[in-house]
N, C-alpha and C positions, 0 to 999 in steps of 0.2 A: 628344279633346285640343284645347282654345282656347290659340293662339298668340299671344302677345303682340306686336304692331310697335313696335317702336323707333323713338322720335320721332327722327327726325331735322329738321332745316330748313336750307332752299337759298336764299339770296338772290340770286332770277333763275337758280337751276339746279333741275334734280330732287332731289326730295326724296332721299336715301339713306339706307338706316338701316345704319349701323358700330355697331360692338358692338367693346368695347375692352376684354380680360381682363387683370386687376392693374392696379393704381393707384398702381405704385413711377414711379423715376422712366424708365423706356421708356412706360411708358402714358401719362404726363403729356406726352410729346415727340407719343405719338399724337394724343392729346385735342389739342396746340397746333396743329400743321401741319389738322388736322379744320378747328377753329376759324378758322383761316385762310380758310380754303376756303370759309367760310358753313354747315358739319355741324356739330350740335351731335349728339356722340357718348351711347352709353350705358356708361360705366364701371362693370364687376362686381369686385369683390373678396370674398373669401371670408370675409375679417376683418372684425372692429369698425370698423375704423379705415384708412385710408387710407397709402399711403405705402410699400407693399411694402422692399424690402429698407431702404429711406431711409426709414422710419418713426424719429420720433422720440418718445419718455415723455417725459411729466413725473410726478413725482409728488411727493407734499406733502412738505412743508421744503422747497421751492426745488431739489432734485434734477433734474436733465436728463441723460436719456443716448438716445445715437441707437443704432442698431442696431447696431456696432461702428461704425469711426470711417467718416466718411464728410467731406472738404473738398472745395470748389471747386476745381482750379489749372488749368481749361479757359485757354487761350491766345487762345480764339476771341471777338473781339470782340464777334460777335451774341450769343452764348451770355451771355459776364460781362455785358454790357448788362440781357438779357430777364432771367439771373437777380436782378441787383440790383433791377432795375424791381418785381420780385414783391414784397420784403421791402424798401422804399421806400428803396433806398440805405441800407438800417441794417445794416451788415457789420463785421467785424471783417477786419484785412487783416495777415497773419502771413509773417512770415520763417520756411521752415519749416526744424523740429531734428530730427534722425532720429541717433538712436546705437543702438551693440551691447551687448550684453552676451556676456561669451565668458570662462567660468571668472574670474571674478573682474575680469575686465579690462573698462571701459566705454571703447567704442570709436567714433570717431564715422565715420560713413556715409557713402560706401560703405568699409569695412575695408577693399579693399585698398587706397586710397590713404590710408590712417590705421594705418599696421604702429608706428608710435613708440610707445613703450612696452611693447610685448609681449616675451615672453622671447627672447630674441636667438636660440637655437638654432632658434625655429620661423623668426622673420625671415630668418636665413639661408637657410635652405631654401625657405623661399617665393620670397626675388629668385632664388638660384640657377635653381629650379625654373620659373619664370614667364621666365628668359632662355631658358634651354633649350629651352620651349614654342612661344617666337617665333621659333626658328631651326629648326622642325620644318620640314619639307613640306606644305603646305596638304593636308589628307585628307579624303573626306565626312564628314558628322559624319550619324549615325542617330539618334541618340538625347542629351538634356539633360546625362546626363551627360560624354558624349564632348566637347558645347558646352563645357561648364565646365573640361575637360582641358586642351582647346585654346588658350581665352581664359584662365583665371591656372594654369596649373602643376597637378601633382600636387596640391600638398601644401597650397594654399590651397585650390585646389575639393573637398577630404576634410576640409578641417579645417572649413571656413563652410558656403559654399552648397549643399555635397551633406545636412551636418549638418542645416541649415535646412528640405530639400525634406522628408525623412521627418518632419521636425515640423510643415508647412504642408502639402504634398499629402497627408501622409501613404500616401506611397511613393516608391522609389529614383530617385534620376534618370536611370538608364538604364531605366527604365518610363515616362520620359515621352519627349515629341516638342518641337519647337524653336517651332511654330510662335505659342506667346504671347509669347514674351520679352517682342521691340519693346523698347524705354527701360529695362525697367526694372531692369536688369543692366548697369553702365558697365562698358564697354570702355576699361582707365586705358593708360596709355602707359607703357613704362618710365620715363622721367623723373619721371613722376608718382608710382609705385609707390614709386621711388629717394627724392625728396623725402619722400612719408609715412613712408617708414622711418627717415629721418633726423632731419628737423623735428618739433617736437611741434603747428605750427599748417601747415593745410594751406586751399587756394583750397575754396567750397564747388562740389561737382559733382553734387550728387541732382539726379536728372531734373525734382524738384519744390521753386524755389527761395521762390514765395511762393504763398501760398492766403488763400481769404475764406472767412468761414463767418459765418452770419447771428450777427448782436447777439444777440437773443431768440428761442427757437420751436425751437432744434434747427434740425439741417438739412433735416428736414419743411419748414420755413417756404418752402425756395424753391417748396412743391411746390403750397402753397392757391390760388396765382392759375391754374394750369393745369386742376388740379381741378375749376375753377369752371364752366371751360369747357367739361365734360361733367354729363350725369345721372348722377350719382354713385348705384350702389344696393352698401349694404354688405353682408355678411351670405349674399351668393352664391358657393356652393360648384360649380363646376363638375360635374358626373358623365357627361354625354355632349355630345356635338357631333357631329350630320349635317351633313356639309358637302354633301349630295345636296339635302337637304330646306333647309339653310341654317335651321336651328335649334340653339338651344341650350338646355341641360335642367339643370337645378341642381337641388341638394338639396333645398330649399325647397319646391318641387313649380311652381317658375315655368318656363314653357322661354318661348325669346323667338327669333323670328327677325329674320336680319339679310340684309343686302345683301352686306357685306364683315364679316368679323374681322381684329382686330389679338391678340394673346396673345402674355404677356412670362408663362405659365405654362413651368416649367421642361420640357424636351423630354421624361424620365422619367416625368413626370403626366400632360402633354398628349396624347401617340402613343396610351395603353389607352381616351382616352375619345373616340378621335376614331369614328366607326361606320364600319367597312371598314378599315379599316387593314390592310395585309398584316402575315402573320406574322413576315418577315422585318424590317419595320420596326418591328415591336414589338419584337423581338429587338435589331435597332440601339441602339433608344430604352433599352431594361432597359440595357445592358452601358454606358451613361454613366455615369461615376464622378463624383461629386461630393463637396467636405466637408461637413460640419454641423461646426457650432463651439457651444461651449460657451462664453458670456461672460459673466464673475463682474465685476459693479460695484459696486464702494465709493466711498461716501464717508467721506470724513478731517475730524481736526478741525483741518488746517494745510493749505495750500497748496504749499510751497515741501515736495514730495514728491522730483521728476524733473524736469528743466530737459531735456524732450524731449517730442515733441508725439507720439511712438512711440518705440519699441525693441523691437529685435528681440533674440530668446532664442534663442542656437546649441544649449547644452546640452543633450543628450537628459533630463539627470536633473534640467531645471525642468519642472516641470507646464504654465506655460503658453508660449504661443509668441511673440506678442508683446502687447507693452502701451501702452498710448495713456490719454491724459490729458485728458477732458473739460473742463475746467476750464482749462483754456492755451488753448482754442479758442476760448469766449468766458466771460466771470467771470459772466456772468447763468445759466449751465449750475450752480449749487451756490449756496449760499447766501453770504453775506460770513464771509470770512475763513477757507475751505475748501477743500479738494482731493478732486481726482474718478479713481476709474481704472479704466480699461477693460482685463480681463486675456483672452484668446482664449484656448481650447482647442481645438485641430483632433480630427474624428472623420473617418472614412467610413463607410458601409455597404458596402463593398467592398472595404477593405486596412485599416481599426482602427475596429471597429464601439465604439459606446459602452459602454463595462462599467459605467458608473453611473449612478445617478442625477443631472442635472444641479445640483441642489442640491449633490450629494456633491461635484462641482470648489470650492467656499468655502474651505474651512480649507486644503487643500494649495495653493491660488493665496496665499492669506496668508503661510502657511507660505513659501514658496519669495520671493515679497515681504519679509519681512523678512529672510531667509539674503542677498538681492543688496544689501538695504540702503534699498532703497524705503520699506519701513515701519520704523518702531521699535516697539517690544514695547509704547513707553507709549503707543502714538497710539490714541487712541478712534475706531472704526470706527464711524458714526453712523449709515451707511444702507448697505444690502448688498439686491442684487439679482441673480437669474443669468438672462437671456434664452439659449432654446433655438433654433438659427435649423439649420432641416432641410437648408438648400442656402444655404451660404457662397460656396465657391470652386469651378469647373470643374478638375476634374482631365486634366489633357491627357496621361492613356498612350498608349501605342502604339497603342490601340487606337482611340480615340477621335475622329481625324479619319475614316477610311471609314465609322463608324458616324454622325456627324456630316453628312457629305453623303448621305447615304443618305436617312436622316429629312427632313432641307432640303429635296431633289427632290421626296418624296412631298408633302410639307406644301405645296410649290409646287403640282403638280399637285390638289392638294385646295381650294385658295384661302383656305390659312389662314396668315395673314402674323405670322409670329412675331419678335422682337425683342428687344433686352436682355440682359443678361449670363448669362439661364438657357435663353430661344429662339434668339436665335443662338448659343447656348452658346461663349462668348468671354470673353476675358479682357478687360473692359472698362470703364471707369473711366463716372461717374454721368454726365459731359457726353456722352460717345458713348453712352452708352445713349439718352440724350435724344434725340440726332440718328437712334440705329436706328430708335424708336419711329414719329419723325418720315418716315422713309425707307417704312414698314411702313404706314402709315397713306396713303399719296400711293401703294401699290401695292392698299391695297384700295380705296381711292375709285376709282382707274382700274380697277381690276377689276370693281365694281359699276357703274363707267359703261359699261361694254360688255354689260349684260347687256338 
């Protein structure tokens, strides 16, 4: 077997060869903090193409769609800085619009501070029920849906956010655990709730009040200046990893050893190819639930589609869950005088496996688009496309934090520093992945310096 070294270079340090698996954006965060440090890393991805979950297409007509939607609204100074620096200050800089859709009613975001309008018999029952809630006894909460109990009432957490989790995790909320939340569920006050039910115009309160998102390139574009700063090899499919021998073995028939690994492969793939893995943490690793999504894009021959940059779908009986609009994020994403739309379909392999063909989600995503009003029957659909993406979203059951740290300790003890929203398996937005990557990267350089 001839092993390949991994160039690395130290300016006035030892040389280190890092080996940095996927090239979304945690890898990109590795490859920078590398970069920093004088390592010029080796980037493997298994794809054509660069950009893991933050890949973005183009394709002929002036078409642009990224991998479902992906914005900036990072708070963090260094972050908006180094990402603007990439795509030379050429951003688009957006107020962002988030509504519902809920049996006929378009509701703007978050619903419960947006009740005006809706049939008075459920309003009722929601203030009632959400006062009631607040003069309970503070109780442990075990499970997501007890969360949702607790913070709006019965009859709002049955009617939205319970409806919403089996269309998005696809499973119950009392199968999940609390620990993603974080932001992105407002905690509204009675006053607030009082006012939305009243008023027809409410203060905005989404966790995410403004975002950038490149001019030109998809939101791939933040990712070429980081990229740059590793050896980029595409077309590498992982199949094992000795972390004894400190090599790695692809399909290709390349193996390469390294000093330190970073990997932002999801923990389900990663655990069967590592050599030595206990059984029990392959077992951890299998019982990770995750979704795959199904996302059907069109392009339109009008723009003025949805005056929302997403929407979310309560209804069990629409096909997709929510929808996002490429074209509102920047006009060079479609051609002049067009409209773009991103529709998600959630799956699992573990609580609603795929019963079709990904093709086969087209016509009932339209279908269900023009029953809410999105389309018209006369719009010409100009360009359609369906990306199949195997690991969307981390599903967080019950089960899934022990089995979560379980994997982590061993991968720690292995020296294999994983990252990103699929290795730290976390619910985690594209700026903190960046910084996990970054953190993952500073633990195998120190690692490989002690050796």
């Amino acid at each position: 077997m001839v092993v390949q070294r991994i160039s690395g270079s130290g300016d006035g340090h030892p040389v280190k060869e890092i080996a940095i698996l996927g090239s979304g954006m945690a890898g990109c965060g590795a490859a920078y903090r590398l970069h920093q440090q004088g390592v010029r890393p080796v980037m493997y991805d298994m794809h054509d193409h660069y950009g893991g979950h933050t890949a973005s297409y183009e394709f002929s007509g002036g078409w642009l769609f990224d991998e479902g939607p992906h914005v900036s609204f990072t708070q963090e100074k260094r972050l908006q800085d180094l990402f603007a620096a990439n795509i030379g200050g050429r951003y688009e800089t957006l107020s962002t619009r988030v509504n519902n859709h809920w049996k006929g009613h378009w509701i703007k975001h978050p619903a419960q501070c947006n009740l005006h309008g809706l049939p008075t018999d459920l309003v009722t029952r929601v203030l009632v029920d959400f006062i009631a809630a607040q003069q309970r006894p503070e109780a442990p909460v075990t499970n997501y849906e007890e969360w949702l109990r607790a913070s709006y009432g019965d009859v709002f957490a049955e009617t939205f956010p319970m409806q919403y989790t089996v269309k998005y995790h696809t499973t119950a909320a009392a199968n999940m655990n609390t620990d993603w939340i974080g932001p992105r569920l407002y905690r509204a006050s009675l006053e607030e709730i009082l006012r939305g039910a009243l008023a027809p115009a409410t203060a905005d309160v989404h966790y995410i009040s403004h975002f950038r998102y490149p001019s030109r390139g998809g939101f791939k574009a933040y990712l070429e200046a980081f990229v740059a700063m590793a050896d980029l090899r595409l077309g590498h499919r992982l199949v094992r990893i000795d972390p004894r021998a400190r090599t790695l073995h692809f399909a290709n028939g390349v193996t390469a050893g390294y000093d330190g690994v970073v990997s932002s492969i999801p923990l389900p793939e990663l655990v069967p190819l590592v050599a030595g893995a206990p059984a029990a943490v392959r077992e951890a690793a299998a019982s990770l639930a995750c979704t795959e999504a199904v996302i059907v894009c069109l392009g339109v021959d009008r723009p003025d589609l949805i005056d929302a940059h997403w929407t979310y779908f309560y209804d069990q009986d629409y096909f997709f869950t929510r929808l996002s609009t490429p074209h509102l994020q920047s006009p060079h994403n479609v051609p002049p005088g067009c409209g773009s739309l991103q529709a998600e379909c959630y799956y699992s392999r573990k609580y609603r496996p795929l019963d079709r063909k990904p093709a086969d989600c087209t016509e009932p995503v339209i279908r269900d688009l023009i029953r809410c009003g999105v389309l018209r029957e006369s719009d010409r659909i100009l360009f359609r496309h369906v990306m199949h993406i195997p690991y969307a979203n981390v599903i967080f059951d019950l089960d899934s934090g022990p089995a979560t740290r379980l994997v982590h300790d061993w991968l720690d003890e292995a020296g294999i520093r994983y990252c990103g929203r699929y290795g730290d398996w976390a619910y985690i937005w594209t700026d903190q992945s960046f910084v996990s990557g970054e953190n993952a990267a500073q633990k195998a350089l120190d690692g490989a310096a002690g050796r």
